[in-house]
Residue frames relative to the residue before (quaternion, step in Angstrom):
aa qw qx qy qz dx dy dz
X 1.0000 0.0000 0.0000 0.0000 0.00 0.00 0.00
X 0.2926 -0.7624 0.5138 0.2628 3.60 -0.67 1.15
X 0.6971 -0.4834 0.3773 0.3715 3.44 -1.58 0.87
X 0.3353 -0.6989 0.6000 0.1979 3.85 -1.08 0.57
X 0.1254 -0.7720 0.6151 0.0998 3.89 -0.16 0.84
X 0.3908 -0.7148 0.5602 0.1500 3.58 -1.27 1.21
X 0.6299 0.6616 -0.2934 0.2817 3.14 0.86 -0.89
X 0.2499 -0.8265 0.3383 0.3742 2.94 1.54 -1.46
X 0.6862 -0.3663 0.2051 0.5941 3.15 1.31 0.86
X 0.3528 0.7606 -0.3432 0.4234 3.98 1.08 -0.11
X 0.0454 0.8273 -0.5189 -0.2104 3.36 0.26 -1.25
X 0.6779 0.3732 -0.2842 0.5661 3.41 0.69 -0.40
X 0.2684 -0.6038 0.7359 0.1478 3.98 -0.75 1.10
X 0.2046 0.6403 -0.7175 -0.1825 3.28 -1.80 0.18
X 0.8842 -0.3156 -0.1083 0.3268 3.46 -1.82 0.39
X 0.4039 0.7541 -0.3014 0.4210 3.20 1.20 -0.07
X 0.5381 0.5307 -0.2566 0.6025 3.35 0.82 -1.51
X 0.9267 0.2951 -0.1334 0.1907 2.83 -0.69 -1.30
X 0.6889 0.5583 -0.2025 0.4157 3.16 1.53 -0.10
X 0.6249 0.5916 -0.2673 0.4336 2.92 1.97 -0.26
X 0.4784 0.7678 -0.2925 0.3101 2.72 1.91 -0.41
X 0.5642 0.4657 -0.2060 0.6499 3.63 1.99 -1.25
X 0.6139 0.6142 -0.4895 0.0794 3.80 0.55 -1.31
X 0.4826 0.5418 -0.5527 0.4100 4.30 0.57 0.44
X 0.7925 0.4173 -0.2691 0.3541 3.16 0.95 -0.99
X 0.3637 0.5838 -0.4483 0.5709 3.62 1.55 -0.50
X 0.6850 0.3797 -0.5035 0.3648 4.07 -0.41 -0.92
X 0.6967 0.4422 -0.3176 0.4671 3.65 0.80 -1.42
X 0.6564 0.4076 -0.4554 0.4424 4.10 0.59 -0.11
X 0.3730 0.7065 -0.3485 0.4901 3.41 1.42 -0.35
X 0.8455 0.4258 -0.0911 0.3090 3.35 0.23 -1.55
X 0.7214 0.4062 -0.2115 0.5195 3.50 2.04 -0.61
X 0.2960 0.7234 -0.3947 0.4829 3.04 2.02 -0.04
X 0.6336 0.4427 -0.2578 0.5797 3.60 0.30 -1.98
X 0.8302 0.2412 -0.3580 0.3528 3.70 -0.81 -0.77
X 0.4893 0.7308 -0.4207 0.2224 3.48 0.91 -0.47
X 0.7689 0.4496 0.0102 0.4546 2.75 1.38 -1.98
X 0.3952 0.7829 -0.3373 0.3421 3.36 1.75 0.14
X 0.0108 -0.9321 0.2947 -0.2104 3.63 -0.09 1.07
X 0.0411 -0.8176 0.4932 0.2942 3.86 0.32 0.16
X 0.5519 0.4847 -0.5095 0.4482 3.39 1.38 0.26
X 0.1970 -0.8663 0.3774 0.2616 3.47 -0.21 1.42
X 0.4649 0.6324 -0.5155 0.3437 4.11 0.91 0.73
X 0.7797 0.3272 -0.2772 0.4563 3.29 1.51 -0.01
X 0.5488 0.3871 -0.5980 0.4376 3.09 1.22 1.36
X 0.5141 0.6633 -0.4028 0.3653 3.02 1.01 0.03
X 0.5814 0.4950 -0.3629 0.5341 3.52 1.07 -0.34
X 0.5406 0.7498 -0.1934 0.3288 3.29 0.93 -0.78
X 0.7057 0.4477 -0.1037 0.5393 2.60 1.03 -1.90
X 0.5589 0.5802 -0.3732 0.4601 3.99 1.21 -1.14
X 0.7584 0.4896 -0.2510 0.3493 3.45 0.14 -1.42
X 0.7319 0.4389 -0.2781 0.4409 3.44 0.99 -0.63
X 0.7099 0.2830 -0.2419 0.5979 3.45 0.95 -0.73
X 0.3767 0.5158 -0.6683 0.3813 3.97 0.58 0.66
X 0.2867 -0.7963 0.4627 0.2638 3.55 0.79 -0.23
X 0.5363 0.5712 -0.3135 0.5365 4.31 -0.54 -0.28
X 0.5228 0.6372 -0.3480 0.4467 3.87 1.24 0.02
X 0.6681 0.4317 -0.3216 0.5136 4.02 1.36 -0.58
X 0.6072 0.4199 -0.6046 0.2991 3.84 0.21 -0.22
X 0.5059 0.6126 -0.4618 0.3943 4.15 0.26 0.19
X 0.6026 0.5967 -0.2040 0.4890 3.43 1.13 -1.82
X 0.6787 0.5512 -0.2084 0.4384 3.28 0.49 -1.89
X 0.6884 0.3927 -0.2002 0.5760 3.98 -0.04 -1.59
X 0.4708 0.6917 -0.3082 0.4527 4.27 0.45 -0.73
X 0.8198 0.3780 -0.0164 0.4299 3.14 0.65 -1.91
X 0.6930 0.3305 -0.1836 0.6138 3.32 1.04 -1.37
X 0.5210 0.3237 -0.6330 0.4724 3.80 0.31 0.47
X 0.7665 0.4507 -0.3732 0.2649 3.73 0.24 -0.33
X 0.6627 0.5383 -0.3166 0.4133 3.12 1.56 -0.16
X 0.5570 0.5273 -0.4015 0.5005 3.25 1.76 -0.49
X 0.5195 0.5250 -0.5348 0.4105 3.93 0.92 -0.34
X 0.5971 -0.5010 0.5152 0.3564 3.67 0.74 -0.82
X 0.2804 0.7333 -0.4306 0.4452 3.90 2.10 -0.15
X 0.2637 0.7767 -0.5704 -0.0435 3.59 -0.77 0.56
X 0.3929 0.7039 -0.4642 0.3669 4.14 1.51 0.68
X 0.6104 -0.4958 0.4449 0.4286 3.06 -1.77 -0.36
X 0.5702 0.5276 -0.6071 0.1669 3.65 0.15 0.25
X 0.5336 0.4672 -0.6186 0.3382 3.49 -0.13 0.23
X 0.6429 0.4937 -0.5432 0.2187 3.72 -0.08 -0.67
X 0.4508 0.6511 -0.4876 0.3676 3.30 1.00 -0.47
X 0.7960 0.3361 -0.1472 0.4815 3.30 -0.26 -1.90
X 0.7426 0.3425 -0.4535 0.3544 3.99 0.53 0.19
X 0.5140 0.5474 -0.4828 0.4506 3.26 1.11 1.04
X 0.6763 0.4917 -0.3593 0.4145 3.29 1.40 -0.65
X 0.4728 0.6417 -0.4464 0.4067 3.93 1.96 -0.20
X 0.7337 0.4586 -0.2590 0.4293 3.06 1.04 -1.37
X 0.7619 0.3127 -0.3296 0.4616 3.94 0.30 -0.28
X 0.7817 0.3043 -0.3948 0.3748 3.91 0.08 -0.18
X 0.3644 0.7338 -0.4363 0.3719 3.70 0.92 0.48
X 0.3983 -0.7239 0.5188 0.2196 3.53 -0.19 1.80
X 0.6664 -0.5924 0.3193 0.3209 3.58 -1.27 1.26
X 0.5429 -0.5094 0.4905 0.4531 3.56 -0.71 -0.32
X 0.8218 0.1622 -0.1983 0.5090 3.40 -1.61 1.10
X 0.1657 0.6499 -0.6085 0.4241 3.90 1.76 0.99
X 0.3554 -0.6976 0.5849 0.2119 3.45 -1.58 0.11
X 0.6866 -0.6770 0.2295 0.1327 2.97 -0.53 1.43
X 0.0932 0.7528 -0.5916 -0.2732 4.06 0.12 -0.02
X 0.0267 0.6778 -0.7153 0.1683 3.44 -0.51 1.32
């Protein structure tokens, strides 16, 4: 059986590729994200609501996923823990405690 190339002759995948490869599971990390942040206290859906649509929150999730798929990992426990990459990560241009 001859090899199936994704790329389509291309050779060079970019972020696309490689993201579509996780992109069922992103919807389902998507989906525990939303309920996560669900809340009748309404400052903590609002945060929610920020963090998700600040957008720049899926390349963790994504890389998370495809290290688990390259192990051969193919359940639901990562989605958990790639909501917890994607929400407790100090903002950008935080100061460091080095």
């Amino acid at each position: 059986m001859a090899a199936v190339d994704p790329l389509g002759g291309r050779g060079v995948a970019d972020l696309r590729d490689i993201v579509q490869l996780v992109e069922e599971d992103l919807a389902r990390v998507e989906e525990l994200f939303e309920a996560q942040f669900r809340s009748d206290v309404g400052l903590v859906g609002e945060i929610g609501r920020y963090i998700r649509e600040g957008g720049g929150k899926r390349i963790r999730p994504a890389l998370l996923l495809l290290g688990c798929r390259l192990c051969g990992y193919r359940g639901e426990l990562p989605r958990p823990c790639c909501t917890t990459t994607s929400s407790t990560r100090p903002p950008s241009g935080a100061a460091s405690a080095a």
